[in-house]
PDB file of N, CA, C and O in Angstrom:
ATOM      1  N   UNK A   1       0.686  25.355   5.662  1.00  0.00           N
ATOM      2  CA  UNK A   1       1.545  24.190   5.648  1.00  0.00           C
ATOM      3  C   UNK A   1       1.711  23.703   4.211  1.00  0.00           C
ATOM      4  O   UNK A   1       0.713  23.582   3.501  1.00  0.00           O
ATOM      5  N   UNK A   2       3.036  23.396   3.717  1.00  0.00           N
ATOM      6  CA  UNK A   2       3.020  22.987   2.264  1.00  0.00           C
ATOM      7  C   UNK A   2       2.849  21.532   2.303  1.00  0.00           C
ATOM      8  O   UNK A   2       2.920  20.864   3.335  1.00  0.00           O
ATOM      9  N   UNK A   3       2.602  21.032   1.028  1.00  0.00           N
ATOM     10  CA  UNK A   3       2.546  19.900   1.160  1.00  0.00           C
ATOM     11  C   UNK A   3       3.436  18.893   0.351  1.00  0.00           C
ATOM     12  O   UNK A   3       3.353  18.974  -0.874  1.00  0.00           O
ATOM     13  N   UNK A   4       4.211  18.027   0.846  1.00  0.00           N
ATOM     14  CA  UNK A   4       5.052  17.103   0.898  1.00  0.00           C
ATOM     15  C   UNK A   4       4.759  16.132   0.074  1.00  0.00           C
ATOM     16  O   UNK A   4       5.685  15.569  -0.511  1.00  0.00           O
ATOM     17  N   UNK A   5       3.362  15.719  -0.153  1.00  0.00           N
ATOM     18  CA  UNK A   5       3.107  14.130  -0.464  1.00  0.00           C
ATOM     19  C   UNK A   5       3.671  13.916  -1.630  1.00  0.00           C
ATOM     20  O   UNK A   5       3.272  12.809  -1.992  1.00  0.00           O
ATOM     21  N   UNK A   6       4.605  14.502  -2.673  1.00  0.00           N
ATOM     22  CA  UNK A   6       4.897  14.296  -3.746  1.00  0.00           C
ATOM     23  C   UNK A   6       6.392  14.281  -3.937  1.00  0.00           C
ATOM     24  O   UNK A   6       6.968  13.576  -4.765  1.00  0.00           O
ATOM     25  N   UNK A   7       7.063  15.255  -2.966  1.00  0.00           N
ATOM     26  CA  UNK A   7       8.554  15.598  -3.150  1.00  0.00           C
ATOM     27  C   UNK A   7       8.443  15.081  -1.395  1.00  0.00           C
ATOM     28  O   UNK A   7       7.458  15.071  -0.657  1.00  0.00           O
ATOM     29  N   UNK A   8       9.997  14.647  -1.102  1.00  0.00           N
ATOM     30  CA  UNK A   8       9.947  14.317   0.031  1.00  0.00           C
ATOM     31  C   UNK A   8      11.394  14.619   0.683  1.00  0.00           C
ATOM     32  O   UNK A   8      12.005  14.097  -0.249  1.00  0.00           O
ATOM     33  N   UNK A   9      12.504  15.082   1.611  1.00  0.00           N
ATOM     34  CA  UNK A   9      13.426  14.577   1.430  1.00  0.00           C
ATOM     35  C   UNK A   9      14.050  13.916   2.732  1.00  0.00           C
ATOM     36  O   UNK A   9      14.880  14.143   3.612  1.00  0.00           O
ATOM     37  N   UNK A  10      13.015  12.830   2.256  1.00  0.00           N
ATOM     38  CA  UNK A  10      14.100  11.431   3.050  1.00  0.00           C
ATOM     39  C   UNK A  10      14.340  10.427   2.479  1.00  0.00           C
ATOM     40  O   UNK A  10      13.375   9.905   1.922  1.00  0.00           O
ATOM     41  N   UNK A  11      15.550   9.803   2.374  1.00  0.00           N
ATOM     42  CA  UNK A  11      16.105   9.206   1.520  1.00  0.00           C
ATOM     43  C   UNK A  11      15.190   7.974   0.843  1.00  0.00           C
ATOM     44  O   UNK A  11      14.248   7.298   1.257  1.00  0.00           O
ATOM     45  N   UNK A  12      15.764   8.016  -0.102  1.00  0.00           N
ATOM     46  CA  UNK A  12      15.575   7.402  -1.558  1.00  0.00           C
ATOM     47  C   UNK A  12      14.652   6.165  -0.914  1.00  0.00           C
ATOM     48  O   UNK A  12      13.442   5.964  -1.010  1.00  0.00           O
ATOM     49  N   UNK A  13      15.776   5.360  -0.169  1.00  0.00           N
ATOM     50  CA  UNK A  13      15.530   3.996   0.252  1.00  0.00           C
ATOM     51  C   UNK A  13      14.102   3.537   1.004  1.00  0.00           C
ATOM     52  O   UNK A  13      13.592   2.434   1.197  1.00  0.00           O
ATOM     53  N   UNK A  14      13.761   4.701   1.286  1.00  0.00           N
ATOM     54  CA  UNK A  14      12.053   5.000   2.278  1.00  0.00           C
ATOM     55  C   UNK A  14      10.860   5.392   1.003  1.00  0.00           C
ATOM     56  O   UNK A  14       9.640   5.553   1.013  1.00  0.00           O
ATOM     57  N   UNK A  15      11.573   5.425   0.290  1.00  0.00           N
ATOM     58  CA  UNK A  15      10.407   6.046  -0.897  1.00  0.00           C
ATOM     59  C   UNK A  15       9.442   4.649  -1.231  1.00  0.00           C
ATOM     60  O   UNK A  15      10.009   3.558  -1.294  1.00  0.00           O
ATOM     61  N   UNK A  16       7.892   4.755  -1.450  1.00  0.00           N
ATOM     62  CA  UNK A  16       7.404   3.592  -1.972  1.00  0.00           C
ATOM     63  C   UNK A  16       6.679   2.689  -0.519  1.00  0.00           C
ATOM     64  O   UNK A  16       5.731   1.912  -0.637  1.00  0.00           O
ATOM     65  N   UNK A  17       7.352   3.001   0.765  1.00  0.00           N
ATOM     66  CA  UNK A  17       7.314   2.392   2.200  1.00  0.00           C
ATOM     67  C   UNK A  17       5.631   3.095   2.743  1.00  0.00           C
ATOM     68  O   UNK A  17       4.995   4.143   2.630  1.00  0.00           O
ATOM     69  N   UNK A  18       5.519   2.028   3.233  1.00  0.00           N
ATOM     70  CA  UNK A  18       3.772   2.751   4.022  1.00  0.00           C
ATOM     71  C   UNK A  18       4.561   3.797   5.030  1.00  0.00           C
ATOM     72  O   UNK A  18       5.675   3.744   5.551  1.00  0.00           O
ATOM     73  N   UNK A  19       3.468   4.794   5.075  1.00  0.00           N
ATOM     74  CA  UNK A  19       4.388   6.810   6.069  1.00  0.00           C
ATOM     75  C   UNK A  19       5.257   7.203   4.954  1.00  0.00           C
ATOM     76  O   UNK A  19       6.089   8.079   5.188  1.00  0.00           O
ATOM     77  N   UNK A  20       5.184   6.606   3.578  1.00  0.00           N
ATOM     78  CA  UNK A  20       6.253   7.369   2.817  1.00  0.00           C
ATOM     79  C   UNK A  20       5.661   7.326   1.242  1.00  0.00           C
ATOM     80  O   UNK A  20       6.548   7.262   0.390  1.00  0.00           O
ATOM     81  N   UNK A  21       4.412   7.351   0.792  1.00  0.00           N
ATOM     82  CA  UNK A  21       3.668   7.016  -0.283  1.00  0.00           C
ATOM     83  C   UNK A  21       3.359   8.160  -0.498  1.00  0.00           C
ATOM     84  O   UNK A  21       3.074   8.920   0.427  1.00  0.00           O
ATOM     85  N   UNK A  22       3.345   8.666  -2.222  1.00  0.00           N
ATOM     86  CA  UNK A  22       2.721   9.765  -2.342  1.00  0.00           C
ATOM     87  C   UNK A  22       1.554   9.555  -2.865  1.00  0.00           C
ATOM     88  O   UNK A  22       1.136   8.425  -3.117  1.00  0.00           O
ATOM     89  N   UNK A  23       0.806  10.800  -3.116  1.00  0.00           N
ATOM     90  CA  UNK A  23      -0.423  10.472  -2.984  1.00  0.00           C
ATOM     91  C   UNK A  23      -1.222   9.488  -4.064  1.00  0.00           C
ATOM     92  O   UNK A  23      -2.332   8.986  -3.887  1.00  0.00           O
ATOM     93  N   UNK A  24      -0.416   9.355  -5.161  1.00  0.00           N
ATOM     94  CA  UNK A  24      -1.193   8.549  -6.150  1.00  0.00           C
ATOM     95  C   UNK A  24      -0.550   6.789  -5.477  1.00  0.00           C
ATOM     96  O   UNK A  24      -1.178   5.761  -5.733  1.00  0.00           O
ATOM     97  N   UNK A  25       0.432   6.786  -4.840  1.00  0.00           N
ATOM     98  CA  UNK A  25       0.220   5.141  -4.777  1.00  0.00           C
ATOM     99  C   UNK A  25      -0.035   5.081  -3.107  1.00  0.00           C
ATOM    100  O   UNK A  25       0.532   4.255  -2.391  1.00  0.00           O
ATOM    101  N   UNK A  26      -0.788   5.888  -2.711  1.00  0.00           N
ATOM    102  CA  UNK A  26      -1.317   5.568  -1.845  1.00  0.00           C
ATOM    103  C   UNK A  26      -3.073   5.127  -2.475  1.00  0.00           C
ATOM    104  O   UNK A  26      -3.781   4.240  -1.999  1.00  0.00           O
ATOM    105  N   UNK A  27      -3.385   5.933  -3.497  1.00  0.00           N
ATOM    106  CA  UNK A  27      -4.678   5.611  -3.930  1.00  0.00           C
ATOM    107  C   UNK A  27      -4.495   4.311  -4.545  1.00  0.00           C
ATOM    108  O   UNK A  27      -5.357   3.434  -4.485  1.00  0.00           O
ATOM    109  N   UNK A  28      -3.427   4.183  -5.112  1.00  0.00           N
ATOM    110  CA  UNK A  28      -3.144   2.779  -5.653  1.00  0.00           C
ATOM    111  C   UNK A  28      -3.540   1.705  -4.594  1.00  0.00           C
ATOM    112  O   UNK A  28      -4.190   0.705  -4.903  1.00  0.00           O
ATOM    113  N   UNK A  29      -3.238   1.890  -3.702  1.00  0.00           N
ATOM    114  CA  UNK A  29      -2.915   0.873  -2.255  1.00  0.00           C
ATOM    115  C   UNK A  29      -3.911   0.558  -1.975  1.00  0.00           C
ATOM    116  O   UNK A  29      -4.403  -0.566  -1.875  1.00  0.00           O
ATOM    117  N   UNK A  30      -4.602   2.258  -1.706  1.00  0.00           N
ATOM    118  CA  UNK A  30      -6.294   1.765  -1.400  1.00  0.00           C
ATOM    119  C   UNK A  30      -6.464   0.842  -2.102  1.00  0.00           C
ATOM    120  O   UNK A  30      -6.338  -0.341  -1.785  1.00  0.00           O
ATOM    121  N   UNK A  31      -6.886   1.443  -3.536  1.00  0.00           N
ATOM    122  CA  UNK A  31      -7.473   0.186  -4.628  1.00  0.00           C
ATOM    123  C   UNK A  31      -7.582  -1.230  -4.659  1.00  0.00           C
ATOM    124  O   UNK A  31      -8.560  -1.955  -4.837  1.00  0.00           O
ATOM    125  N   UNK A  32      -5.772  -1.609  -4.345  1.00  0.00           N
ATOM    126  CA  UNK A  32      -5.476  -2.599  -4.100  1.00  0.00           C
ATOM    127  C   UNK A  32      -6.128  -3.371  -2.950  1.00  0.00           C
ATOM    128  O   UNK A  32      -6.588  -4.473  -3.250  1.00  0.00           O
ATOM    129  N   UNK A  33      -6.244  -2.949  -1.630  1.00  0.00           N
ATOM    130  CA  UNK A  33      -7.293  -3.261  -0.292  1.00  0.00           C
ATOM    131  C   UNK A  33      -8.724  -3.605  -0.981  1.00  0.00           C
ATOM    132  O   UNK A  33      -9.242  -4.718  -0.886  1.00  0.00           O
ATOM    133  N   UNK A  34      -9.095  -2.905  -1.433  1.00  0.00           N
ATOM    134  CA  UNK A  34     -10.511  -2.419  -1.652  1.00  0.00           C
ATOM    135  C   UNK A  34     -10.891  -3.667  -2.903  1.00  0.00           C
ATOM    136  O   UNK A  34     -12.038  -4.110  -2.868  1.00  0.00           O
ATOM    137  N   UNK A  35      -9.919  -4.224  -4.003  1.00  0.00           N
ATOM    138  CA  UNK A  35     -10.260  -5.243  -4.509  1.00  0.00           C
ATOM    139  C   UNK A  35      -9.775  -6.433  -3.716  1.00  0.00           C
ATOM    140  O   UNK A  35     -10.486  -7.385  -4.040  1.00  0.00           O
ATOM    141  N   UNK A  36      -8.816  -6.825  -2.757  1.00  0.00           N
ATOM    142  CA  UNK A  36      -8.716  -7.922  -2.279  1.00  0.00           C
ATOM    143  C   UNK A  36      -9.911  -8.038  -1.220  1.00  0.00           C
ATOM    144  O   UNK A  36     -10.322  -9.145  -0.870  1.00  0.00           O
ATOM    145  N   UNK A  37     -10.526  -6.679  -0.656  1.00  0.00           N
ATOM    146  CA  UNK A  37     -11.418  -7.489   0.175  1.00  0.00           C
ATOM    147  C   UNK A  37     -12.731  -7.282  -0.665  1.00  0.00           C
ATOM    148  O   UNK A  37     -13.688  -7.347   0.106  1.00  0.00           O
ATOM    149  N   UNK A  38     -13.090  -7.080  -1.828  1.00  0.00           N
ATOM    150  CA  UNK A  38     -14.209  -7.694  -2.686  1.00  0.00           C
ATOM    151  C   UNK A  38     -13.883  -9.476  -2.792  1.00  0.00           C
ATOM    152  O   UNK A  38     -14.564 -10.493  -2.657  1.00  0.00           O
ATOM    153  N   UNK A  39     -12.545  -9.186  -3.089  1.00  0.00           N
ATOM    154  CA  UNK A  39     -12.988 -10.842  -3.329  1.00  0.00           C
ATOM    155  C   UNK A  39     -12.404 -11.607  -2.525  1.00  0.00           C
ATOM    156  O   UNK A  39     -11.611 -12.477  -2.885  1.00  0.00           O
ATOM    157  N   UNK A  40     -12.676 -11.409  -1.521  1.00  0.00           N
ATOM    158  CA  UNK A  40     -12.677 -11.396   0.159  1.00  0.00           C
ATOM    159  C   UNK A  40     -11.739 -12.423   0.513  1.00  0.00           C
ATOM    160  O   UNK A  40     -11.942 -13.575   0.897  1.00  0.00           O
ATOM    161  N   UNK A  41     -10.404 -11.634   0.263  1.00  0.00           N
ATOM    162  CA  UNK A  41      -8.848 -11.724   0.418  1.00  0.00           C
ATOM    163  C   UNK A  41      -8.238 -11.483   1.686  1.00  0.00           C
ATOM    164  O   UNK A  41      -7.375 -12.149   2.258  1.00  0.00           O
ATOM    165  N   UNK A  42      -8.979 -10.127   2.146  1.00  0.00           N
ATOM    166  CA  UNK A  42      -8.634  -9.073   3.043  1.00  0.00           C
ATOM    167  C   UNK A  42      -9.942  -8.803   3.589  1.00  0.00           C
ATOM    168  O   UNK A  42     -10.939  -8.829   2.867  1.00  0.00           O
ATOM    169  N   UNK A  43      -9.989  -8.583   4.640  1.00  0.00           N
ATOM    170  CA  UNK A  43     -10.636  -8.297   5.359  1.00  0.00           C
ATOM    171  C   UNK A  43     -10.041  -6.861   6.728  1.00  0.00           C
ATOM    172  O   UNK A  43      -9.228  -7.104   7.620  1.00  0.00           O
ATOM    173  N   UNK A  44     -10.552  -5.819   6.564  1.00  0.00           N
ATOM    174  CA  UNK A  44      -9.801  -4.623   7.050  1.00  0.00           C
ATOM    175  C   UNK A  44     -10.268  -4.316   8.492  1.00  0.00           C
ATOM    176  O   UNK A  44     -11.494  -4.399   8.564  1.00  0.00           O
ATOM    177  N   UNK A  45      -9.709  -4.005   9.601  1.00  0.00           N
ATOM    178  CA  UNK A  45      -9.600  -3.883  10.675  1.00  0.00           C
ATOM    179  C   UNK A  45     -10.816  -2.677  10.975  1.00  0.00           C
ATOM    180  O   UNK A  45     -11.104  -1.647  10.367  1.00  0.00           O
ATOM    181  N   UNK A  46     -11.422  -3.379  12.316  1.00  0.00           N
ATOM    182  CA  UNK A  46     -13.236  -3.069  12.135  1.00  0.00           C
ATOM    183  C   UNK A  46     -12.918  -2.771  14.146  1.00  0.00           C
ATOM    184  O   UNK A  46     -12.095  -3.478  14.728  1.00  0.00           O
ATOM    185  N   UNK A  47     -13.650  -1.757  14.839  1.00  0.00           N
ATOM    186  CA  UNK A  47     -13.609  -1.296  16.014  1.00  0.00           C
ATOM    187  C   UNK A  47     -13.664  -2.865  17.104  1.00  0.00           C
ATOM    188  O   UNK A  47     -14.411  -3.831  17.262  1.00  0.00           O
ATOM    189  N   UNK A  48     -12.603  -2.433  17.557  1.00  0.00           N
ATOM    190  CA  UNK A  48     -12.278  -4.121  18.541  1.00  0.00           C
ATOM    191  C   UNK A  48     -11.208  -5.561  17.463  1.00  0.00           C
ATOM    192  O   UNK A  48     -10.444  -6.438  17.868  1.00  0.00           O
ATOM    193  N   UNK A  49     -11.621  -5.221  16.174  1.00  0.00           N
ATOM    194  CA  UNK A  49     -10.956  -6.337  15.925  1.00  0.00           C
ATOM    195  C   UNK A  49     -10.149  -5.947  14.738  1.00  0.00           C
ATOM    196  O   UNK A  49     -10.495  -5.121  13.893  1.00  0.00           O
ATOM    197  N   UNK A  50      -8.843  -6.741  14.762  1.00  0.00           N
ATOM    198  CA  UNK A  50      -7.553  -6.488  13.901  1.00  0.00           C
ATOM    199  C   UNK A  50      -7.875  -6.912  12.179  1.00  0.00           C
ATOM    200  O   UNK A  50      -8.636  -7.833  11.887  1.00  0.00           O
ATOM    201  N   UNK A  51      -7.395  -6.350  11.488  1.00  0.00           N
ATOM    202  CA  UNK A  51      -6.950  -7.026   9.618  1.00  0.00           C
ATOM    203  C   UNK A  51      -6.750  -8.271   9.738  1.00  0.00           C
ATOM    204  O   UNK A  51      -6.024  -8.886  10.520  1.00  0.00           O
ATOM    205  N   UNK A  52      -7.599  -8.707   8.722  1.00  0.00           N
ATOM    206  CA  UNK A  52      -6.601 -10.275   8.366  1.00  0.00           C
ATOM    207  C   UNK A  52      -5.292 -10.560   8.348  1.00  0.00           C
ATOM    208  O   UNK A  52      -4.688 -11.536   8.790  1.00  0.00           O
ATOM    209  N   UNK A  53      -4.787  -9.256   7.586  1.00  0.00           N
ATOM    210  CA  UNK A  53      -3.529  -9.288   7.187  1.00  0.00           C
ATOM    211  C   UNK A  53      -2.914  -7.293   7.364  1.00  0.00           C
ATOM    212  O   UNK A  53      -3.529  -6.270   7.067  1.00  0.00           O
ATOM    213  N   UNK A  54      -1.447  -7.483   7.983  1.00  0.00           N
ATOM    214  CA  UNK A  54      -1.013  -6.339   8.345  1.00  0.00           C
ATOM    215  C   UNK A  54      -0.559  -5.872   6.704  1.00  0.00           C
ATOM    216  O   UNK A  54      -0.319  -6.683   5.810  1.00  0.00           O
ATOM    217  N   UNK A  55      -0.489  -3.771   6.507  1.00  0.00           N
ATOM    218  CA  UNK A  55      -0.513  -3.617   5.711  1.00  0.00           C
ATOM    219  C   UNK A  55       0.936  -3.771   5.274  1.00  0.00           C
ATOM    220  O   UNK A  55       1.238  -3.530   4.105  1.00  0.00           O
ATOM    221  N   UNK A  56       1.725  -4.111   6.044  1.00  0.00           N
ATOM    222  CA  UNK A  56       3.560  -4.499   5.544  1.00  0.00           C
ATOM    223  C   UNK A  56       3.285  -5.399   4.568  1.00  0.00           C
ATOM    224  O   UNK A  56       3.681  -5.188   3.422  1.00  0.00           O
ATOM    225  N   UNK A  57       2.776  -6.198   4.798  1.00  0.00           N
ATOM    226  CA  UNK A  57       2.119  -7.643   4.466  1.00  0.00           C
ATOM    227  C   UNK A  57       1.453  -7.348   2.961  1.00  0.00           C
ATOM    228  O   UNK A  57       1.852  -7.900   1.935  1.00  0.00           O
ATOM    229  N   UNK A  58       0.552  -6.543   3.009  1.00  0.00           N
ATOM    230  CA  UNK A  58      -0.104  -5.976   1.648  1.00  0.00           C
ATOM    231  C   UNK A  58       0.866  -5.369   1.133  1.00  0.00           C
ATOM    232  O   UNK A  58       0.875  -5.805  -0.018  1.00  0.00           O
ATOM    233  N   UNK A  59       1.576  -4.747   1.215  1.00  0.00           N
ATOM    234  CA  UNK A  59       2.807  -3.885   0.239  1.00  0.00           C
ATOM    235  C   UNK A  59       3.602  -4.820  -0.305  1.00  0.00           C
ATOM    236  O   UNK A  59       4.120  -4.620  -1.404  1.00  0.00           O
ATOM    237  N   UNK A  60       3.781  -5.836   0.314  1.00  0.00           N
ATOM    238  CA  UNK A  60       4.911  -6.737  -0.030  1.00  0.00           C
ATOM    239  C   UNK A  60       4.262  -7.638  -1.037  1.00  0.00           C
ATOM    240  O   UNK A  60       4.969  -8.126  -1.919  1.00  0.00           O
ATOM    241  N   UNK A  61       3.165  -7.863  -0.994  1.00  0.00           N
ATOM    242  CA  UNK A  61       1.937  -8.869  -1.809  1.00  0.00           C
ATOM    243  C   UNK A  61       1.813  -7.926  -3.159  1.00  0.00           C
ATOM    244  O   UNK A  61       1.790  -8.436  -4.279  1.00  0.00           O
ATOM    245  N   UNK A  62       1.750  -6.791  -2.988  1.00  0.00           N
ATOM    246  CA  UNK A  62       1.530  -5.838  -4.047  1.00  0.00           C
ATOM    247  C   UNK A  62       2.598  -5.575  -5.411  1.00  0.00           C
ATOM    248  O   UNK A  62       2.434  -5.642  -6.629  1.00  0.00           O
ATOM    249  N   UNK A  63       3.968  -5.186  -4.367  1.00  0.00           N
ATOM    250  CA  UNK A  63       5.262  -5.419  -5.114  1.00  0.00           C
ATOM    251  C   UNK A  63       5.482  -6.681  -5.407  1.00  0.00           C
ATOM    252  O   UNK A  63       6.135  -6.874  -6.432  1.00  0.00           O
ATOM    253  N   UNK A  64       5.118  -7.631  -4.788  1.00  0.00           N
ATOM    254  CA  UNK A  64       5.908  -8.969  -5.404  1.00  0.00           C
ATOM    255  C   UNK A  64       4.916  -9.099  -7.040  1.00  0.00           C
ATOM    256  O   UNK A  64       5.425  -9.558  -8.062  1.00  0.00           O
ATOM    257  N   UNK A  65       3.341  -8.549  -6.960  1.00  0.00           N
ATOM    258  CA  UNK A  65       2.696  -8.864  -8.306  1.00  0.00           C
ATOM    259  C   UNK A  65       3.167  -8.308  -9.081  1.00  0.00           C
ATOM    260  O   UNK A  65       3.574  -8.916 -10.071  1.00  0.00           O
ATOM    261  N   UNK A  66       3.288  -7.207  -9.000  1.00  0.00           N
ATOM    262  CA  UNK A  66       3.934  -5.763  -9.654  1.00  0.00           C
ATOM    263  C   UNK A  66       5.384  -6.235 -10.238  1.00  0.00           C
ATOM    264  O   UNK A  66       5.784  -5.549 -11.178  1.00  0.00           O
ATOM    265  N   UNK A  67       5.949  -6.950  -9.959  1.00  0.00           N
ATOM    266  CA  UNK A  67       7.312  -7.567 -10.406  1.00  0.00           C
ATOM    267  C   UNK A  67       6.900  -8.626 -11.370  1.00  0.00           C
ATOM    268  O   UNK A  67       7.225  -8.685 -12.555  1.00  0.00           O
ATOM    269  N   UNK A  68       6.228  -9.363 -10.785  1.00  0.00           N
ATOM    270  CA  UNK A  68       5.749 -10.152 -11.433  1.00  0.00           C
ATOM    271  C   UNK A  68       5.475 -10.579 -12.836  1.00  0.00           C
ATOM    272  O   UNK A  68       5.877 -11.480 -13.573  1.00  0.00           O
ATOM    273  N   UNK A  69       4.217  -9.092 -12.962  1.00  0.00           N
ATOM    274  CA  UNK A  69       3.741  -8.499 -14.411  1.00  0.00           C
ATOM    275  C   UNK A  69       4.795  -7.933 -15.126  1.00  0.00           C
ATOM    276  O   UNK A  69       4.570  -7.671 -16.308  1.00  0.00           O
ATOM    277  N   UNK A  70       6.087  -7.645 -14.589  1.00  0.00           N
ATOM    278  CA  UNK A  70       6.988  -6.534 -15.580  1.00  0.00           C
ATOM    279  C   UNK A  70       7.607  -7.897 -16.497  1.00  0.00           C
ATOM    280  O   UNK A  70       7.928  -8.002 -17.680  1.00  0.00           O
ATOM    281  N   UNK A  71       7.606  -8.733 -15.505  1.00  0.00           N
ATOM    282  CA  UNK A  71       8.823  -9.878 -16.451  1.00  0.00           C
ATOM    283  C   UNK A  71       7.415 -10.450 -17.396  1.00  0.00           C
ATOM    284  O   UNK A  71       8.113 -10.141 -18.362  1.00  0.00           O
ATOM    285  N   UNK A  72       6.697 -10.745 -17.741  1.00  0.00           N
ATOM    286  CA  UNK A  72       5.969 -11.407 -18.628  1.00  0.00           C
ATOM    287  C   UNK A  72       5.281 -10.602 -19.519  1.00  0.00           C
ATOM    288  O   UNK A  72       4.572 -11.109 -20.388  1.00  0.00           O
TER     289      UNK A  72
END
């Protein structure tokens, strides 16, 4: 099976979308999880019980910083 996670072809507009991350900003993403729930932001979905917060929710929190930092 080849692997996809880098070249993709479905359109443009899906690129960057959680099911559509390649593999480095998916590690990004992790990262991102992994410091909000150090400083216990997030809290990640545990057998029986749901996330604090859905990961649509984290992508959108992520890009809005990420915009953020470009203008300043």
């Amino acid at each position: 099976m080849e692997d996809n996670s880098t070249t993709t072809s479905l359109p443009a507009e899906l690129a960057g979308h959680l099911g559509n991350l390649t593999k480095e900003q998916e590690a990004v993403f992790t990262t991102f999880k992994e410091n909000l729930t150090n400083a216990k932001l997030y809290t990640p979905a545990t057998e029986g019980k749901a996330a604090s917060h859905r990961e649509t929710t984290l992508m959108y929190v992520s890009s809005a910083l990420r915009k953020r930092q470009t203008r300043h």
